[in-house]
PDB file of N, CA, C and O in Angstrom:
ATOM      1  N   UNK A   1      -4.479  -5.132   7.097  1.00  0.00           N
ATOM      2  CA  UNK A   1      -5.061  -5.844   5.979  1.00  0.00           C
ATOM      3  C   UNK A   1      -5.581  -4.871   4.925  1.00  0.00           C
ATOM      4  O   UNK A   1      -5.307  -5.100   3.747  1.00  0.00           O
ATOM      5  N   UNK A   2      -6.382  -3.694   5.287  1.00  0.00           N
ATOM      6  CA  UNK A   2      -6.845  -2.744   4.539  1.00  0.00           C
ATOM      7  C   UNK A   2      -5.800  -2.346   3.485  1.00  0.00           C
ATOM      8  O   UNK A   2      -6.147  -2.115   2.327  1.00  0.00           O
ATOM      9  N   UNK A   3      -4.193  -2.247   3.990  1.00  0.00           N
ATOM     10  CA  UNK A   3      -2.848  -1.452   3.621  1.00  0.00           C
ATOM     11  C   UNK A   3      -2.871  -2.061   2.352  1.00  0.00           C
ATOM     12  O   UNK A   3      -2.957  -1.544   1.238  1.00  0.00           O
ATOM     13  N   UNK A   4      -2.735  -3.815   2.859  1.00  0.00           N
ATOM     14  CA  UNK A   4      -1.977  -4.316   1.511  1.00  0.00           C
ATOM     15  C   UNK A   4      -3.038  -4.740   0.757  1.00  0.00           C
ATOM     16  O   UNK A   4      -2.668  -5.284  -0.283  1.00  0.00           O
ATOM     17  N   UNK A   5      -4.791  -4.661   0.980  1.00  0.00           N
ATOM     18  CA  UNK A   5      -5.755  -4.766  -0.157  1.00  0.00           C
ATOM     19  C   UNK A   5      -5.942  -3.030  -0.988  1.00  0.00           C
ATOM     20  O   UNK A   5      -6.779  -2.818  -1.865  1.00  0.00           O
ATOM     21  N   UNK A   6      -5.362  -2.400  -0.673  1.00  0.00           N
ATOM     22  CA  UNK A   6      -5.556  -0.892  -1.150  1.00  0.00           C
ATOM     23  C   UNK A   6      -3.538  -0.637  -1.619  1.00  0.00           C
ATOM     24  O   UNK A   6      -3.049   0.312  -2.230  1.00  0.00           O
ATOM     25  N   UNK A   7      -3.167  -1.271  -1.323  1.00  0.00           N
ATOM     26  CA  UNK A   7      -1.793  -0.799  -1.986  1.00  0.00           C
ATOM     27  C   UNK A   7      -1.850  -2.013  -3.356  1.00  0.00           C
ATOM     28  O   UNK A   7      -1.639  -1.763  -4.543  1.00  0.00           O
ATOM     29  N   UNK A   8      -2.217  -3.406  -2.720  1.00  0.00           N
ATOM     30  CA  UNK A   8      -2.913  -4.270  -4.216  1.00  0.00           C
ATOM     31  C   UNK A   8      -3.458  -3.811  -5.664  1.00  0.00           C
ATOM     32  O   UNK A   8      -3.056  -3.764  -6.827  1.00  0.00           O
ATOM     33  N   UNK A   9      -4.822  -3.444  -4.774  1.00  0.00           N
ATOM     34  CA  UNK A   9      -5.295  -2.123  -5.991  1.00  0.00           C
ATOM     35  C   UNK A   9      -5.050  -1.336  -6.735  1.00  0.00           C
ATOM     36  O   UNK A   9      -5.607  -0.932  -7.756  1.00  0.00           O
ATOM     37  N   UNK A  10      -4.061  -1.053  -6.157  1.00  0.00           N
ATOM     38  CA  UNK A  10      -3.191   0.588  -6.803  1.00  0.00           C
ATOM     39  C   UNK A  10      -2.566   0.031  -7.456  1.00  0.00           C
ATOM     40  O   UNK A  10      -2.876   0.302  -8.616  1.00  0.00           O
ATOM     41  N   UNK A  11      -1.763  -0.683  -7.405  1.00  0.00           N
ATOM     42  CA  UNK A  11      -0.782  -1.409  -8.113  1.00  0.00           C
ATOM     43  C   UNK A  11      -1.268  -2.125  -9.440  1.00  0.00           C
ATOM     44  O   UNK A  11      -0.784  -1.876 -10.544  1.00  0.00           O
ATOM     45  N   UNK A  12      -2.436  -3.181  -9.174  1.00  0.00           N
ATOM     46  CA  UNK A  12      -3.064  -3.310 -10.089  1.00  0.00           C
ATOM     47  C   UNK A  12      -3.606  -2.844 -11.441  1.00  0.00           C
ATOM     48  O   UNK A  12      -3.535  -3.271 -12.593  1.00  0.00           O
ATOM     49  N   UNK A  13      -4.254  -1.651 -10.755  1.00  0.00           N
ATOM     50  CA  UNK A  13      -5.273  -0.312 -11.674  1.00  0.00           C
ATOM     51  C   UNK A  13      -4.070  -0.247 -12.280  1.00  0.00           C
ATOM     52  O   UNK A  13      -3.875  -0.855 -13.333  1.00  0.00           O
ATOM     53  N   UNK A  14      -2.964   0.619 -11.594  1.00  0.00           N
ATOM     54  CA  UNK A  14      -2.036   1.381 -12.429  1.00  0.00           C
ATOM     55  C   UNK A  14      -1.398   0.555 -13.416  1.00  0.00           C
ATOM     56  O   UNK A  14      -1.116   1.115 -14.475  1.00  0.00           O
ATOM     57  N   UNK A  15      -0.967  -1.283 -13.221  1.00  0.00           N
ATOM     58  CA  UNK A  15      -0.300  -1.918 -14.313  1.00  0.00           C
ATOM     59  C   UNK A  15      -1.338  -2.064 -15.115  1.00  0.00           C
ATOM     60  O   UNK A  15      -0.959  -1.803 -16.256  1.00  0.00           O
ATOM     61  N   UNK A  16      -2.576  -2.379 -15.095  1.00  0.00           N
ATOM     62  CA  UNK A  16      -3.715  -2.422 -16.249  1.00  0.00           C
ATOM     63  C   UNK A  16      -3.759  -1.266 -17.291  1.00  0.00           C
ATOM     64  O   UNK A  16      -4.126  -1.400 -18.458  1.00  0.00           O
ATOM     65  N   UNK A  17      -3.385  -0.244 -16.775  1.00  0.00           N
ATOM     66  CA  UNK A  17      -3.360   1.117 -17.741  1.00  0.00           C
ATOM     67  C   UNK A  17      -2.343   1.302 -18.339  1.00  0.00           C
ATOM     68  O   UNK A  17      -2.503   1.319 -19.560  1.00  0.00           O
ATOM     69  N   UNK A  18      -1.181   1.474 -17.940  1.00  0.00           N
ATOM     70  CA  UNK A  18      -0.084   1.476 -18.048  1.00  0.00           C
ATOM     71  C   UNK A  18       0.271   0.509 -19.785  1.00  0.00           C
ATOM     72  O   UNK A  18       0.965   0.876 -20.732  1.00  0.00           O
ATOM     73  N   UNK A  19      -0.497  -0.703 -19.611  1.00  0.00           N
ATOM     74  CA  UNK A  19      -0.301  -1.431 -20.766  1.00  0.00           C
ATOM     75  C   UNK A  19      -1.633  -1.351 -21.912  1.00  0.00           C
ATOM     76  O   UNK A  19      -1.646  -1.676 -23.099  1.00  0.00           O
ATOM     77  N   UNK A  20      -2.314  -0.997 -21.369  1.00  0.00           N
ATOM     78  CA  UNK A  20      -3.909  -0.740 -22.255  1.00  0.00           C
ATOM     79  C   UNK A  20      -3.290  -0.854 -23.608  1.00  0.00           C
ATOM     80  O   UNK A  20      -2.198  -0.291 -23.690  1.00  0.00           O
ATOM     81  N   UNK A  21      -3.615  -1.298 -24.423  1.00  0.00           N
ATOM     82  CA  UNK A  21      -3.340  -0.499 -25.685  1.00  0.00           C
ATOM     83  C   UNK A  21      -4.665  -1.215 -26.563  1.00  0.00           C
ATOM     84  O   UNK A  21      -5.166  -2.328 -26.724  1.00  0.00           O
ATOM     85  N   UNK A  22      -4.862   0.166 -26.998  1.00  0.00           N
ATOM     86  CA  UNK A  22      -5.753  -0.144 -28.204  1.00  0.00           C
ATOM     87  C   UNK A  22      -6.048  -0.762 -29.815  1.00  0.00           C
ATOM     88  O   UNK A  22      -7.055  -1.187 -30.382  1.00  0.00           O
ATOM     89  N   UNK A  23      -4.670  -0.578 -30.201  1.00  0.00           N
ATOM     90  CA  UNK A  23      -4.406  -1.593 -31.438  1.00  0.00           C
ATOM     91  C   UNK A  23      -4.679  -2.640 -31.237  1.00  0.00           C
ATOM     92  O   UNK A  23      -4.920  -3.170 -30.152  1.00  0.00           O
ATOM     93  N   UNK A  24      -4.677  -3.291 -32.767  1.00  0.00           N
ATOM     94  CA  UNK A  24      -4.638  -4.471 -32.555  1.00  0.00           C
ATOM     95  C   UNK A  24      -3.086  -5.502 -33.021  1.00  0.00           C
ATOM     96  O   UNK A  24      -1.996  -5.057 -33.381  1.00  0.00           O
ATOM     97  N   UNK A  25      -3.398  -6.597 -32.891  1.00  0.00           N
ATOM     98  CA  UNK A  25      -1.987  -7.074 -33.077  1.00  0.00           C
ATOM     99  C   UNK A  25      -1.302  -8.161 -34.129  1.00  0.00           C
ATOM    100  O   UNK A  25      -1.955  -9.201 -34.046  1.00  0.00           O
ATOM    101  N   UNK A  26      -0.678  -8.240 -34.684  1.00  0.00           N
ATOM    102  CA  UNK A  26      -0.347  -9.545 -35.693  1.00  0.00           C
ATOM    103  C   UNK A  26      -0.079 -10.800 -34.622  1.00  0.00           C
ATOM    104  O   UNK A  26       0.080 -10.825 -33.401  1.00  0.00           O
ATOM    105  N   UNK A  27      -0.099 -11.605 -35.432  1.00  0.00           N
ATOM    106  CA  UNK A  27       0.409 -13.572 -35.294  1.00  0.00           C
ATOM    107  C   UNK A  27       1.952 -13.267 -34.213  1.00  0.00           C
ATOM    108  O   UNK A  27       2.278 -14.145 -33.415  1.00  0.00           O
ATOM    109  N   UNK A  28       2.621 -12.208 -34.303  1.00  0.00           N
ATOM    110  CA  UNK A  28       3.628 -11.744 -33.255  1.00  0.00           C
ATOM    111  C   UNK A  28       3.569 -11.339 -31.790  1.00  0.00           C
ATOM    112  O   UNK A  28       4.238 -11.610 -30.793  1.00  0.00           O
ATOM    113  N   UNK A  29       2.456 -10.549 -32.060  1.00  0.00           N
ATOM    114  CA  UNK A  29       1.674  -9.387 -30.804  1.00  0.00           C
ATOM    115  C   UNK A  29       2.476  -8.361 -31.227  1.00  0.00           C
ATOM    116  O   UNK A  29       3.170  -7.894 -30.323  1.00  0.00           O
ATOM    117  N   UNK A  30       2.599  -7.896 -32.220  1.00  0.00           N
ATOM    118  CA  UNK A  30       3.003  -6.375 -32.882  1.00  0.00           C
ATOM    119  C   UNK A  30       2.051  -6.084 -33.293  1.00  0.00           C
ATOM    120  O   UNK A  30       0.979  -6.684 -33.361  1.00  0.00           O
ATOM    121  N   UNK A  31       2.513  -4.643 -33.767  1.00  0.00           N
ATOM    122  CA  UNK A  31       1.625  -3.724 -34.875  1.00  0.00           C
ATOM    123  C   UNK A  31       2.538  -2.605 -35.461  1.00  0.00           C
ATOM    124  O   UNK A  31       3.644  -2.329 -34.995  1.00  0.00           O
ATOM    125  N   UNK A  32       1.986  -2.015 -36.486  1.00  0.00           N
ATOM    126  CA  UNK A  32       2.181  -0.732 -36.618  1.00  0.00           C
ATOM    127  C   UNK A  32       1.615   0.470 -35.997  1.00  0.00           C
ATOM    128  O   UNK A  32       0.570   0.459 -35.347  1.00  0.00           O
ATOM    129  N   UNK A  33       2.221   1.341 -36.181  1.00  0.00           N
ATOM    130  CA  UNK A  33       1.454   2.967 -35.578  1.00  0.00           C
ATOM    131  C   UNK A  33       1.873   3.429 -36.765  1.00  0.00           C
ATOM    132  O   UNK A  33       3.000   3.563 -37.244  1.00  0.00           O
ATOM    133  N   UNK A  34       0.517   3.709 -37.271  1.00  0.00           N
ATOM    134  CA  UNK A  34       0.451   4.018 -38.308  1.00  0.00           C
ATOM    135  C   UNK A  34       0.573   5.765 -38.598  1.00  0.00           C
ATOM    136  O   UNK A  34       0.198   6.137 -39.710  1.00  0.00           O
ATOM    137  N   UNK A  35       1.059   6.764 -37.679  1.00  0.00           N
ATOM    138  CA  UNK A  35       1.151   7.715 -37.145  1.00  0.00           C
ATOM    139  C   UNK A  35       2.537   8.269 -37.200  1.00  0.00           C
ATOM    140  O   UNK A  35       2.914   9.360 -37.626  1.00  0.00           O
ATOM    141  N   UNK A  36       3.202   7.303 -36.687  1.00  0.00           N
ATOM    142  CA  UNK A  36       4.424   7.726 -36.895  1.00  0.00           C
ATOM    143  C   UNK A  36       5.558   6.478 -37.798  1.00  0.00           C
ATOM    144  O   UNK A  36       6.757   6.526 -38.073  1.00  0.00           O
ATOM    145  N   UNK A  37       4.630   5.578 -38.014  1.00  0.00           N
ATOM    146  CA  UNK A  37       5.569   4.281 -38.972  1.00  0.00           C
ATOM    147  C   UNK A  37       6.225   3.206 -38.335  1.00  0.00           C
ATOM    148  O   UNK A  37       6.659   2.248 -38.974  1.00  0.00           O
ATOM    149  N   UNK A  38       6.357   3.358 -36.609  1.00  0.00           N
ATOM    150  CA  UNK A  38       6.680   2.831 -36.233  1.00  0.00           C
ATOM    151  C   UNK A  38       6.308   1.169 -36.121  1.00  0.00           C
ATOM    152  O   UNK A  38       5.195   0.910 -36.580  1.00  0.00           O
ATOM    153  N   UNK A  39       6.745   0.497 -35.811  1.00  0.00           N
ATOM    154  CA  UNK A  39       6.488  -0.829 -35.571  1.00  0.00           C
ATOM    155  C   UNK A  39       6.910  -1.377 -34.376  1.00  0.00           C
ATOM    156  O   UNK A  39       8.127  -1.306 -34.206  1.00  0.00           O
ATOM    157  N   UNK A  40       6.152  -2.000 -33.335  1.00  0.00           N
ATOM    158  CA  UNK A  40       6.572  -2.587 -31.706  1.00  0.00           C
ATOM    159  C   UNK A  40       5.833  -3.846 -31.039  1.00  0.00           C
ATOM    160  O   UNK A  40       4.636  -4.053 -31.233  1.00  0.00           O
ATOM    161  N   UNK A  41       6.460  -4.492 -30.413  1.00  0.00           N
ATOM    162  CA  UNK A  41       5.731  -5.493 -29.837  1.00  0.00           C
ATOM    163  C   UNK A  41       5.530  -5.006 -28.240  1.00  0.00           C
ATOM    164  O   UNK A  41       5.993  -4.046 -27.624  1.00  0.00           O
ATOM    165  N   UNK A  42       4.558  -6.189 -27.813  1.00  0.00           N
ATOM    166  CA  UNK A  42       4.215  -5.980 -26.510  1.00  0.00           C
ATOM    167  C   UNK A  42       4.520  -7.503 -26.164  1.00  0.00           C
ATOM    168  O   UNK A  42       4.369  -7.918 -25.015  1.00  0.00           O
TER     169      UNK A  42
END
């Protein structure tokens, strides 16, 4: 039980970060990066 509440976790943490993003987003869920010009959705 410990395995799959600690392999859960991991899994978890790591997809929460993985997508973090700090921008914010248009009426799409895009933005710009204003850094390099790019433009992307999530």
């Amino acid at each position: 039980m410990k395995l799959i509440y600690s392999l859960f976790l991991a899994f978890t943490l790591s997809a929460s970060s993985a997508t973090a993003h700090g921008g914010g987003t248009d009426g799409n869920g895009c933005h710009t990066n204003h850094k390099t010009g790019g433009y992307h959705c999530h």
